[in-house]
N, C-alpha and C positions, 0 to 999 in steps of 0.2 A: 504494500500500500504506500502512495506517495503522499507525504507531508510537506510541507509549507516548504520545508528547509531543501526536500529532496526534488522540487519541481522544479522544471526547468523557466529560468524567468523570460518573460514575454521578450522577442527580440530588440535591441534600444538601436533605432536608424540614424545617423546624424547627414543630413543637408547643406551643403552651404551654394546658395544661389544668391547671386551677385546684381541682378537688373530685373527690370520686371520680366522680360520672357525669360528669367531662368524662373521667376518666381511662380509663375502660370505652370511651364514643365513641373516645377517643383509639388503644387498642387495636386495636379494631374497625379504624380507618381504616388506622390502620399495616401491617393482614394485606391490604387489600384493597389499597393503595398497593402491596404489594411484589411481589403477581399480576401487576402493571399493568411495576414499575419494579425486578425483581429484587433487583440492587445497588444500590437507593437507601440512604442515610444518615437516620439519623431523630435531630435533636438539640432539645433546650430542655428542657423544664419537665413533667415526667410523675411517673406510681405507677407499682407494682409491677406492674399488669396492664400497661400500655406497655412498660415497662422488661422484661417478662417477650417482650415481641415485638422485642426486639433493640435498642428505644431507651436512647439517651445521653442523661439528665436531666441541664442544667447543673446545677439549684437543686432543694431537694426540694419535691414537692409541697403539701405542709404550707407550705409557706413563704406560700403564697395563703390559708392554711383560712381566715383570717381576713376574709379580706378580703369588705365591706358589712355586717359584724357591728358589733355595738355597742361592742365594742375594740378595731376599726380604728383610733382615735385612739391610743392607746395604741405601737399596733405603726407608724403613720403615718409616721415618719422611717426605719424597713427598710425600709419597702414602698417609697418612694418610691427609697432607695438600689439594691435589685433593682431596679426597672426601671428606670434609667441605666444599673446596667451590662448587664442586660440588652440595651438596646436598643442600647447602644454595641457589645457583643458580637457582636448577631445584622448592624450593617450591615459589620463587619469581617468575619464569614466569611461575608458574599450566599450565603443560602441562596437557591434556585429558588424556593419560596414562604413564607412562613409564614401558619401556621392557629392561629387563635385561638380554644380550645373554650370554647365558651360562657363564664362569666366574667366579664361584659360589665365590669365596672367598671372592672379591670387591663386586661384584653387590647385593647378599644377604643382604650386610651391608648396602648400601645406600638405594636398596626397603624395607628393615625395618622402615629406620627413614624416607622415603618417607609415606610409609602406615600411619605410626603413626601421619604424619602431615595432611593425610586425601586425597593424589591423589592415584587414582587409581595404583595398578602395578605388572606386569607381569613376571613371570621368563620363557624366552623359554631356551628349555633344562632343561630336571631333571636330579641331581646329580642322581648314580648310587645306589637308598634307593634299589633296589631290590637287592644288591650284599651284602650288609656291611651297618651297624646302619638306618635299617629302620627308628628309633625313630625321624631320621634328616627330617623324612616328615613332621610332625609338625613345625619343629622350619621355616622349608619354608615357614611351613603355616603362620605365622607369619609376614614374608617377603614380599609373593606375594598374589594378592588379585586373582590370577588366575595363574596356571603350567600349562604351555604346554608341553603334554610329549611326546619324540621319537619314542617310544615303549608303546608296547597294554599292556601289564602287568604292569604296573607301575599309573597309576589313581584308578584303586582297592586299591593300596598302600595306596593314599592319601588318599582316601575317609575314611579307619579306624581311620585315624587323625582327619576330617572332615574337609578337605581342597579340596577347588577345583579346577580338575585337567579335565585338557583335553587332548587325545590321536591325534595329528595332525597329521600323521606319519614322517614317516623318509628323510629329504632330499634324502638320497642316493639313495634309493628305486626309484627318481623320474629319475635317472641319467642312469641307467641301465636299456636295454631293460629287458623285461618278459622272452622273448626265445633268448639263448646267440648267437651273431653270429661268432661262432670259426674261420671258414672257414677266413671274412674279417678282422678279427681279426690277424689271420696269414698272410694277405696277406700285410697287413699296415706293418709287420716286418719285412717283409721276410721270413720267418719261411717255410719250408716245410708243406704240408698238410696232409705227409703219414708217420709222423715219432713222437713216440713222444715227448711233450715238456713237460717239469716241471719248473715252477716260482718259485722262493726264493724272500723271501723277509723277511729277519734277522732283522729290525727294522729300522723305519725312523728319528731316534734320535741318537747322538752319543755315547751315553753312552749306549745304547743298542745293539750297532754295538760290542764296545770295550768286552762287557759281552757276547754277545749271535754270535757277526756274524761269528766265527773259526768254531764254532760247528755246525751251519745251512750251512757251506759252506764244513767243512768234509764230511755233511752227506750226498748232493748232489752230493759229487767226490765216494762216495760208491754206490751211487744208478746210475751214471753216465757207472761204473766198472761191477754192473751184468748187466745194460740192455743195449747191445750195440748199438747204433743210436740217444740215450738221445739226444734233446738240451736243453741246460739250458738258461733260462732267468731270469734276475735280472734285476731290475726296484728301481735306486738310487732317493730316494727323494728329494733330493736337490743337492746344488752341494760340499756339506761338505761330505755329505753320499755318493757321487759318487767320491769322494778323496779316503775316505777311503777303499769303498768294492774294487777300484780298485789298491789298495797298497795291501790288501788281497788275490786280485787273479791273482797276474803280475806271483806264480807260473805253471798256469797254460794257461800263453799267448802262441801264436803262435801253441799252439798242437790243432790234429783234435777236433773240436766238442768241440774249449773251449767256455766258457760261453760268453751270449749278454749282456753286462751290459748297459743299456739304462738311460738315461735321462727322469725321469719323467716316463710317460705313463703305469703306473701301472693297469689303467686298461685294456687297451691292452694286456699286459701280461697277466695278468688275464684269461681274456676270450681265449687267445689264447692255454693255458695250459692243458696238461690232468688232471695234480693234479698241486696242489698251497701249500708249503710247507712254513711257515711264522708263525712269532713272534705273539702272543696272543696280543688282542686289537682290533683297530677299520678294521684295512684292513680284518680283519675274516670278517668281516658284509659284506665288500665290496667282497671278493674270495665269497663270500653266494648270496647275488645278481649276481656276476656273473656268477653263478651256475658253481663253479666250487669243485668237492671233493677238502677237504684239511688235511694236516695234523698242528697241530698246538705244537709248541714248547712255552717255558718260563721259566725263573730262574732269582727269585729275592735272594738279600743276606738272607742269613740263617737266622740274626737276624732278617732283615722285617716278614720273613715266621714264625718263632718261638712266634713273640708277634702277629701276626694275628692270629696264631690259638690260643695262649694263653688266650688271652680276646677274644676270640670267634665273631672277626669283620669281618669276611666272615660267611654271610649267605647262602652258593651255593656250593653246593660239584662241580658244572662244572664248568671252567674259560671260555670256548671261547665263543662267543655272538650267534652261530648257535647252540651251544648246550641250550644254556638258551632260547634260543624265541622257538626251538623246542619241549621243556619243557612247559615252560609258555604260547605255544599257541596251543597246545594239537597235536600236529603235528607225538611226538615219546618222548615217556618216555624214551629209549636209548640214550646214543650217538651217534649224527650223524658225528662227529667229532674227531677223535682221538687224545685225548690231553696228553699230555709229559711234566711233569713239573716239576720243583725243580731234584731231586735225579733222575727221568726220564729221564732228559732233558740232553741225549747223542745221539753222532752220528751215534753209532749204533742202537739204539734204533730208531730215525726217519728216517733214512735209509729204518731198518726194514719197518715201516709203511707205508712209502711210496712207496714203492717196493710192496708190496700188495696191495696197492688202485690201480698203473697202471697198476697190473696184472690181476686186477677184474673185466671185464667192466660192470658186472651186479651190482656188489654193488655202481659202480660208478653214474649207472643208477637212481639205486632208490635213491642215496644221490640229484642227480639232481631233481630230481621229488617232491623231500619235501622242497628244495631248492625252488622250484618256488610255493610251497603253500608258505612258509614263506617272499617270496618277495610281496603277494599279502597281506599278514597280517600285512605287515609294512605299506602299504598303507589306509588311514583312509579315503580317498575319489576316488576312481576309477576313478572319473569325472576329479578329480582336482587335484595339486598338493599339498604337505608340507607346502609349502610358504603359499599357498593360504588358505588351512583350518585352518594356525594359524592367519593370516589375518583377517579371519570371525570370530575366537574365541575373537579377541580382538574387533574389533568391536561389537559385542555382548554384550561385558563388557561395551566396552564404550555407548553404545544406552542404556541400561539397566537403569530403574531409583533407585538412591542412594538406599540401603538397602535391593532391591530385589535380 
């Protein structure tokens, strides 16, 4: 008969997510961990959505916002202060594992001198080794005693290292329907059903507004000019980004058919669009799930472009993410995406492009069609979701006995 002393205590999980999407992943994994682990403990470093699924945050999550920012120097003697005691913290109460949500800068550091003191630990989210310094798979390996990766191409990566890596897939994937619904789509906006629409979306960052949003909003007043009936939708990420795009477009208030500038609901926009014309990065994955053609812009300063290609730290002749999982999941050696970038990256030129995809409805077709093989390839369990297959991987690790 097992007594108080003789039962095994509930497993104690510790977290540390750094921004608000690690804090959302962090959520997510916390409901799916406690399916798995009822009476589990959930402690370290979370928001309000973690902390709302029954997690104990030692330190608040702000404590991280800074961190790889350019006043990182600045805050550099805190930062370094939390994670001492942090890490001094998490080897005094041995938790069962610790997971480190994406973050790579902090979190790398502390699952290092975690591993080296002997607890298990986790990095969800892989830095991007398929774009730039594969060699970085290793030194993870070092770090985590388990990668869980977003993307199908990327555990091949590790495994050249000999680190192991797991493909859980993609939250996003789990957020988007399979077949887009345009029709309700438009009808949640207002939008006509019989006219078409084009999404911009110039960047969700200010510093990317101030560089890229004149030229993403020229090119939509040119592509506006030959196809008469356009409407334009732009979807402001916050409400610094929605200050700004609409100090950018008070030239064109009050005339017919001026632009919907919305609050948030980017993916409504999305899905309500013919073509999605928008800043390289993560909303590509998201205009790709929601199967919509896009055209894709970017331009960083010369100097960044000049030493990346000079030490040769882009491994990827493509930038945008529907062209690389196209690539990398044998979908279409081509471009499914037309990218504009650096010296490219003008108004006429994305004008041009986009003006051709709403003129094509057949190449639009087939971008849709490889679009919904690649939202099935981001998914690593048809059953289940992202949450839930990184769930099962870390439990795994943790049932697994020491040195198997």
């Amino acid at each position: 008969m097992q007594t108080d002393e003789t039962k095994p205590r509930p497993p104690l999980i510790a977290l540390l997510a750094g921004e608000d999407s690690g804090d959302q992943l962090g959520a997510d994994l916390i409901a799916a961990l406690r399916a798995r682990w009822p009476g589990a403990r959930f402690v370290g470093i979370g928001g309000r959505r973690m902390q709302g699924e029954g997690f104990e945050s030692w330190y608040d999550i702000r404590e991280l916002s800074l961190f790889g920012l350019a006043e990182v120097l600045g805050h550099l003697p805190r930062l370094l202060k939390l994670r001492r005691e942090l890490v001094a913290r998490l080897i005094k109460a041995k938790p069962d594992v610790v997971v480190g949500i994406d973050a790579p800068d902090f979190n790398l550091g502390v699952e290092e001198r975690l591993k080296r003191a002997g607890l298990r630990t986790v990095h969800y989210v892989s830095p991007s080794v398929w774009a730039w310094r594969e060699h970085r798979a290793a030194k993870i390996g070092r770090s985590a005693s388990r990668v869980l990766c977003l993307f199908p191409m990327e555990p091949p990566i590790y495994a050249r290292h000999g680190v192991d890596a797991r493909f859980v897939g993609h939250p996003l994937a789990d957020r988007f329907p399979l077949v887009a619904d345009r029709a309700g789509a438009r009808e949640a906006l207002g939008l006509p059903h019989d006219v078409p629409v084009l999404a911009v979306l110039p960047g969700s960052r200010g510093s990317e507004l101030e560089r890229l949003g004149t030229v993403f909003l020229d090119a939509a007043w040119r592509v506006a000019a030959a196809l008469p009936g356009l409407r334009i939708v732009i979807p402001a990420a916050n409400p610094r980004v929605h200050a700004k795009l609409a100090e950018l477009l008070k030239p064109e208030a009050g005339r017919d058919g001026a632009p919907l500038l919305l609050d948030g609901r980017a993916h409504e926009a999305m899905l309500a669009a013919d073509v999605v014309l928008l800043a390289s990065g993560t909303a590509t994955l998201e205009a790709m799930l929601a199967k919509r053609p896009m055209v894709v812009g970017y331009r960083v300063s010369p100097l960044s472009y000049r030493i990346a290609k000079l030490f040769r730290l882009l491994k990827t002749d493509v930038y945008a993410l529907p062209n690389i999982l196209a690539r990398a999941c044998g979908v279409s050696e081509r471009a499914l995406v037309p990218e504009l970038m650096q010296e490219h990256f003008t108004a006429p030129k994305l004008a041009e492009a986009t003006l051709a995809l709403l003129r094509d409805s057949e190449r639009r077709a087939a971008v849709v069609a490889a679009f919904e093989q690649l939202h099935h390839a981001l998914q690593a369990d048809l059953a289940g979701s992202a949450a839930e297959a990184a769930a099962a991987a870390i439990v795994e690790l943790v049932e697994a006995p020491r040195g198997a």
